[in-house]
C-alpha positions, 0 to 999 in steps of 0.5 A: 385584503387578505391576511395570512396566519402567523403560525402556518402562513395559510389564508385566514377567514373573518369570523365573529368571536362569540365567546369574546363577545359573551364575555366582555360585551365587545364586537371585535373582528377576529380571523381564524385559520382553518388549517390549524385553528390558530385566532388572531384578533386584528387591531387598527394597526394591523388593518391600516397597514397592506400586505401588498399595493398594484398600482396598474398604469397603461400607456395610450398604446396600451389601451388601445388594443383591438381584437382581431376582425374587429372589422367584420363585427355587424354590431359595430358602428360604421362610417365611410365619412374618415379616411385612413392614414395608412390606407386612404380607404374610406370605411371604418368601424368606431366605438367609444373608448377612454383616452387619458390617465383619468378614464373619465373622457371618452373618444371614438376609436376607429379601426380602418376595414381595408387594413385594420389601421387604428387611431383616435378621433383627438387624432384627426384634430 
């Protein structure tokens, strides 16, 4: 998270306050802007509240993205067991990548040698 001074709008940096911390015994987290100086202390309220929220959501076609010549890769698995939609070629190259919303299923992407084709092994079911 980053917070921005109020005087002069440049990035400010966490620091320990030791004079505050002589003074009344307390830890207290304070930001300072190293262009003009200015110390801000932040309270629960403003540390609760984001200056600003991404929230990134792909489509199936979007992670689904190949390199190019990814055929030719020699580290890549190879099977001659699938047959290709497009093609009927019967090489391939797989490997393991996440299908769905929640990242946490894993399915054998192939990728057809004869005309880089892409499709999924949920696909073939």
């Amino acid at each position: 998270m980053f917070y921005f001074c109020s005087e002069c709008k440049n990035m400010l940096y966490p620091v320990e306050d030791h004079a505050l911390r002589r003074q009344t015994g307390q830890r207290k987290l304070t930001f300072v802007c190293r262009t003009c100086g200015n110390k801000e202390v932040m309270t629960q309220e403003t540390l609760a509240k984001p200056v600003y929220k991404n929230i990134v959501t792909h489509t199936e076609k979007e992670k689904m993205v190949t390199m190019m010549n990814v055929t030719m890769d020699p580290t890549l698995s190879r099977t001659y067991n699938v047959r290709c939609t497009k093609c009927d070629a019967h090489e391939a190259v797989y490997f393991q990548c996440p299908s769905g919303r929640s990242d946490s299923a894993l399915v054998l992407q192939y990728v057809c040698v004869a005309c880089e084709h892409t499709w999924l092994s949920s696909d073939q079911e």
